[in-house]
C-alpha positions as CSV (number, residue, x, y, z in Angstrom):
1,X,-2.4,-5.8,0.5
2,X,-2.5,-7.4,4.2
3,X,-1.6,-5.3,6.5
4,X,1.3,-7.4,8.1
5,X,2.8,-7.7,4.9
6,X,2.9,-3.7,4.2
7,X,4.3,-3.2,7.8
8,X,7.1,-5.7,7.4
9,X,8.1,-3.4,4.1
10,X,7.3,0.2,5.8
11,X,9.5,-1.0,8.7
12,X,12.2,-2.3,6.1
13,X,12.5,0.4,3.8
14,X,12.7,2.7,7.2
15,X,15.5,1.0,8.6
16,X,17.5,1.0,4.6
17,X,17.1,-2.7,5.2
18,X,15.5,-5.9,3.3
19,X,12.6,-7.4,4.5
20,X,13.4,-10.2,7.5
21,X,13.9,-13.6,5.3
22,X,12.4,-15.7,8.4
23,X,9.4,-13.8,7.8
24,X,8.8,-15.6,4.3
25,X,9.5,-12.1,2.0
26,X,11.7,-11.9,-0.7
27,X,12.4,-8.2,-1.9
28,X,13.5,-7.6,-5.9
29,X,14.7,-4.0,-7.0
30,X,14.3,-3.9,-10.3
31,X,15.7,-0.9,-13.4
32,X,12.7,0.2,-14.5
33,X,12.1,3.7,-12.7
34,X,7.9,3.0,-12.6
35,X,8.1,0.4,-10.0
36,X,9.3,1.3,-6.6
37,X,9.3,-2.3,-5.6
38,X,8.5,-6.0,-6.0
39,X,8.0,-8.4,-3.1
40,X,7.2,-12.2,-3.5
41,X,5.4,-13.0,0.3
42,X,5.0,-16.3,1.7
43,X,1.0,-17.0,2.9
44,X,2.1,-20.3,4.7
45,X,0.8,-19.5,7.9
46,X,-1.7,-16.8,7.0
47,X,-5.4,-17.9,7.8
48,X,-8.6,-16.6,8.1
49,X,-9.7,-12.8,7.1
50,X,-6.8,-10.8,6.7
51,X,-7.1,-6.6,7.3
52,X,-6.0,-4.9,3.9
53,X,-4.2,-1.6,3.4
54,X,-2.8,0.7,1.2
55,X,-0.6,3.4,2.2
56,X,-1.0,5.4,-1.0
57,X,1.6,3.9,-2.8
58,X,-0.6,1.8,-6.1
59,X,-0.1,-2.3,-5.5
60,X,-0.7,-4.6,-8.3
61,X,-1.3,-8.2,-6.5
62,X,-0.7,-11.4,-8.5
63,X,-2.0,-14.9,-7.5
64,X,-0.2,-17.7,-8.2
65,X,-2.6,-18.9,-10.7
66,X,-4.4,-17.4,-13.4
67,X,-7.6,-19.6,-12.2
68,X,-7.2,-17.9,-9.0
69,X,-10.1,-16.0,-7.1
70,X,-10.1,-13.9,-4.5
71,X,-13.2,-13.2,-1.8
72,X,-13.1,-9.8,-0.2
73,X,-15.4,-8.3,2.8
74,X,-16.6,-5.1,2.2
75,X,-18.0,-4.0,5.4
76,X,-19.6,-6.6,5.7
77,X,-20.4,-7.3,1.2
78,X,-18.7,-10.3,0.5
79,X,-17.6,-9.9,-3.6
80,X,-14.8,-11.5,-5.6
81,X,-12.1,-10.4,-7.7
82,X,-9.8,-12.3,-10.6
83,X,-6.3,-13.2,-10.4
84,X,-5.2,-10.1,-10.6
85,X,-6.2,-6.7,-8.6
86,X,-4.9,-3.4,-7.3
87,X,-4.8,-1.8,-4.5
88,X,-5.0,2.0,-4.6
89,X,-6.2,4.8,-2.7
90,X,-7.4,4.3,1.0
91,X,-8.9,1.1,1.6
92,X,-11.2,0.9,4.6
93,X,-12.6,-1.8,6.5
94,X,-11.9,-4.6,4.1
95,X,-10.6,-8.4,4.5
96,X,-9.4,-11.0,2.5
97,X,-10.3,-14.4,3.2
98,X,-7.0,-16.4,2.6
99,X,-7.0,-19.6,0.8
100,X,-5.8,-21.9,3.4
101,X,-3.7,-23.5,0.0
102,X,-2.2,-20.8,-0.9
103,X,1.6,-20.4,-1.5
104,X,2.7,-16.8,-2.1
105,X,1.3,-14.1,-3.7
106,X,3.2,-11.5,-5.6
107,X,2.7,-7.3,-4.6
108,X,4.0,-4.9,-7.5
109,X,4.5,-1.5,-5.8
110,X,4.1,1.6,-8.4
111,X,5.6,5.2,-8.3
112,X,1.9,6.6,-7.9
113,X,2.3,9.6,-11.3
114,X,3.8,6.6,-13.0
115,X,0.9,4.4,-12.4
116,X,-1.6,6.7,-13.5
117,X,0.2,7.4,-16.6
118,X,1.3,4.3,-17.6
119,X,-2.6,2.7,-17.5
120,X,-4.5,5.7,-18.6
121,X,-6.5,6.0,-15.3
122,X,-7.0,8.5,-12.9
123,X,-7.2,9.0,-10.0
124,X,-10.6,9.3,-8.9
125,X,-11.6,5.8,-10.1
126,X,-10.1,4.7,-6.9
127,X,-12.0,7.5,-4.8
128,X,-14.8,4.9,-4.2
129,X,-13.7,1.3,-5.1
130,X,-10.0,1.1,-3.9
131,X,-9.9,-2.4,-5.0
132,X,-10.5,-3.5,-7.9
133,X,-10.2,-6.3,-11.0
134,X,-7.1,-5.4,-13.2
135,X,-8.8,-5.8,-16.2
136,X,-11.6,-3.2,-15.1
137,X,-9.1,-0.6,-14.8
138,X,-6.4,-1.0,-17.7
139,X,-6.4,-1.7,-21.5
140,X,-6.5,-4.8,-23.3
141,X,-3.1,-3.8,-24.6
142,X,-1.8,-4.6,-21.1
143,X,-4.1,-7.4,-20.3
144,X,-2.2,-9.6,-23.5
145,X,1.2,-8.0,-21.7
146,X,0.5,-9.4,-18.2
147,X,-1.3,-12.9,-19.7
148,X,1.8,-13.0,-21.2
149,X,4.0,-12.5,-18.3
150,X,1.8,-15.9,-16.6
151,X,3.6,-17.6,-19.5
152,X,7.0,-17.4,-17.8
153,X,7.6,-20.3,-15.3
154,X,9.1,-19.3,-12.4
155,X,8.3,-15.2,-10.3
156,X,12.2,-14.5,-11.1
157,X,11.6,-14.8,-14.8
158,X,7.8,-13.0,-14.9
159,X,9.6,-10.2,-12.9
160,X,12.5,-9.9,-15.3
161,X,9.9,-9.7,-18.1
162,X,7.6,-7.1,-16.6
163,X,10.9,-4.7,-16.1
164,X,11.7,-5.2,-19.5
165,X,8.3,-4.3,-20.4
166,X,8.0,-1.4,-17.9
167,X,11.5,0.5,-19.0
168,X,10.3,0.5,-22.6
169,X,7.7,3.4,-21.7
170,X,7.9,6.9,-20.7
171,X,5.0,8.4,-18.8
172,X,3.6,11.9,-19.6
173,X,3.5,12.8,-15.8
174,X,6.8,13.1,-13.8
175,X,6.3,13.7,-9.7
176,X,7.4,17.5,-8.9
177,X,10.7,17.3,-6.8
178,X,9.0,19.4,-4.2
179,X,6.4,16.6,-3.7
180,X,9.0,13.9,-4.0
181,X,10.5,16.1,-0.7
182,X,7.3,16.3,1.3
183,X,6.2,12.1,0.6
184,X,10.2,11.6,1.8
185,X,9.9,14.1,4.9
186,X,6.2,12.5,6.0
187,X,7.9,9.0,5.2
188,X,11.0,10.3,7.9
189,X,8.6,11.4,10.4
190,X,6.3,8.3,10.1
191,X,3.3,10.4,9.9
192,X,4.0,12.1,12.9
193,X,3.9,15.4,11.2
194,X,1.0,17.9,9.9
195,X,0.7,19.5,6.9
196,X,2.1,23.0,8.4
197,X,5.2,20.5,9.2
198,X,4.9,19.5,5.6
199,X,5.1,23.0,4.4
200,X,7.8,24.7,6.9
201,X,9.8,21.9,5.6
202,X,9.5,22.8,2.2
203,X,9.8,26.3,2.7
204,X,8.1,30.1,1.5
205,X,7.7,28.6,-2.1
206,X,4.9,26.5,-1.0
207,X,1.6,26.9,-0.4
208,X,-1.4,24.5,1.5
209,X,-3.2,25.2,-2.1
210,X,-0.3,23.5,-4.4
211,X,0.8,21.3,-1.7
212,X,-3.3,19.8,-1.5
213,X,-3.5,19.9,-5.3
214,X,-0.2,17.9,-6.5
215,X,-0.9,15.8,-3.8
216,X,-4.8,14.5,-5.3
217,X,-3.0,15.0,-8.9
218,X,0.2,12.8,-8.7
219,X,-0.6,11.2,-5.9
220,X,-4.1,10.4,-5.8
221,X,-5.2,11.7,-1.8
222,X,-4.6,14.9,0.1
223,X,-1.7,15.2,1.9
224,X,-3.3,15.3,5.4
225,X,-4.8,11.6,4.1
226,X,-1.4,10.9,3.1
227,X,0.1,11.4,6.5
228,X,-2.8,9.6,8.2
229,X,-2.0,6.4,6.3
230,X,1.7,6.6,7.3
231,X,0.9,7.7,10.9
232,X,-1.0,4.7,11.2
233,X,0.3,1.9,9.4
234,X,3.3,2.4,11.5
235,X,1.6,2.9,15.0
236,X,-0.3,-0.8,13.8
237,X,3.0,-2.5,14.0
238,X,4.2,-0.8,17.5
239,X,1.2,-1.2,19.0
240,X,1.2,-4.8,17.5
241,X,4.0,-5.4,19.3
242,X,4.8,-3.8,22.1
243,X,5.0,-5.2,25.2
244,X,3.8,-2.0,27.7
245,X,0.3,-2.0,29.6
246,X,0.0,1.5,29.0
247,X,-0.7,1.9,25.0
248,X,-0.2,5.3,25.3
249,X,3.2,5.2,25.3
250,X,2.9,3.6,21.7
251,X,-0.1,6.0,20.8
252,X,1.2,9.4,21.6
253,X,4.8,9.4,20.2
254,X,3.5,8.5,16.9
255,X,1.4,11.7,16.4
256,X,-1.9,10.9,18.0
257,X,-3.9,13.0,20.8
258,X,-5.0,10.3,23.0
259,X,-6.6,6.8,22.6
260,X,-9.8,7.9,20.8
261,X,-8.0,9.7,18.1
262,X,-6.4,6.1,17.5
263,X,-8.9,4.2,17.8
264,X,-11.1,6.3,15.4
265,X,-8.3,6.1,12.8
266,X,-8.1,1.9,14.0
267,X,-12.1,1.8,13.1
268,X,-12.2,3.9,9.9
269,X,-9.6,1.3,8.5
270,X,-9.7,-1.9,10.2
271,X,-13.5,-1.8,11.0
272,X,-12.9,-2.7,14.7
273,X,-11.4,-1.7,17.7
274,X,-7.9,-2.7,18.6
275,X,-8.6,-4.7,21.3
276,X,-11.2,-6.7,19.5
277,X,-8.6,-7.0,16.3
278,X,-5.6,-8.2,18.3
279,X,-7.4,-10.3,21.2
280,X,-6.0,-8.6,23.7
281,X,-6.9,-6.3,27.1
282,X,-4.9,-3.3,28.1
């Protein structure tokens, strides 16, 4: 999804708070124990070609319309995708030229062992296409589901339907607890942690092995990807905003060495250096 979108939920589900309603983002918890979370985001404002990111967690996107197309960037391959796509894995140097008449879009954020189980995909599709066309990826059996769920008039209603849907299945894959412990302590740390962080936290039970392995199985990347993604996505936003000359006191309390450890993280996912991205000199 845009990036400013996914920061103004990373920095909301830090703080135990909704997303900021002036910033056009309504949140919805639903029951169903697949979906982590479902955000309706205003695009009023948003022009131009927009920097997508995932952060691991698997995204369905929904445009308003089912006639709806979207035009990504590729470095630098321009190629569309239908009304409906995902976001999963680590997406890299990719933009999303915004409709400058579109409304809202709708973000459907999965429990990752959930995902996978509930569409019949693993993991590895992703590894080197982390965006793709929702009805390259699952069945037709869910395709009639989610046509169906366009049927439903207002987002409150198709939302209310896709939970109803959602809680009637169980998945063959559950996350371990011990995994659910290291995503929560990286999460806590906002990246700023290592794997040996990962696994003193965890304790003697756990090895770099089974740590590396549940991480690619449930999961979908290895854990020291994992904490890069965090590490990053939230050192976007401070640096974003902060309001120091020196950007390394935004840089190296969030985990990174110096500036060129940053700004070959900034590069391998935005495509560009910071200064460049955000028009500004420091």
């Amino acid at each position: 999804m845009p990036i400013n979108f996914l920061q103004n939920i990373k920095v909301s589900d830090s703080l135990k708070l909704n997303p900021i309603a002036d910033q056009g983002v309504q949140r919805f918890d639903l029951v169903t124990e697949h979906i982590r979370d479902a955000y309706i985001f205003s695009c009023s404002g948003l022009r131009g070609n927009q920097p997508l990111f995932n952060d691991g967690c698997p995204s369905l996107i929904f445009m308003p319309q089912k006639s709806d197309v979207v035009i990504l960037t590729e470095k630098g391959e321009t190629r569309k995708v239908n009304f409906a796509w995902i976001c999963c894995g680590v997406i890299k140097n990719t933009y999303w030229e915004i409709p400058n008449d579109l409304e809202y879009i709708l973000v459907i954020r999965f429990q990752p062992s959930s995902f996978y189980s509930l569409f019949n995909v693993r993991p590895s599709v992703f590894f080197s296409k982390p965006i793709c066309n929702l009805e390259d990826i699952v069945g037709e059996k869910w395709m009639q589901i989610f046509n169906k769920m366009y049927e439903e008039k207002t987002w409150t209603e198709q939302l209310s339907f896709l939970d109803d849907v959602f809680s009637l299945f169980q998945t063959n894959h559950s996350c371990p607890h011990i995994l659910n412990a290291a995503t929560n302590y990286i999460e806590d740390k906002r990246g700023n942690a290592t794997v040996s962080d990962v696994l003193q936290h965890l304790g003697k039970g756990v090895n770099a092995k089974w740590l590396h392995r549940n991480f690619v199985k449930y999961i979908g990347i290895s854990p020291k990807r994992y904490i890069s993604l965090q590490r990053f996505i939230y050192t976007y936003r401070q640096y974003k905003i902060s309001k120091s000359e020196g950007f390394l006191d935004v840089i190296l309390p969030s985990g990174y060495y110096d500036y060129n450890h940053f700004l070959k993280d900034f590069k391998r996912y935005i495509g560009i250096a910071p200064s460049k991205h955000f028009g500004i000199k420091r």
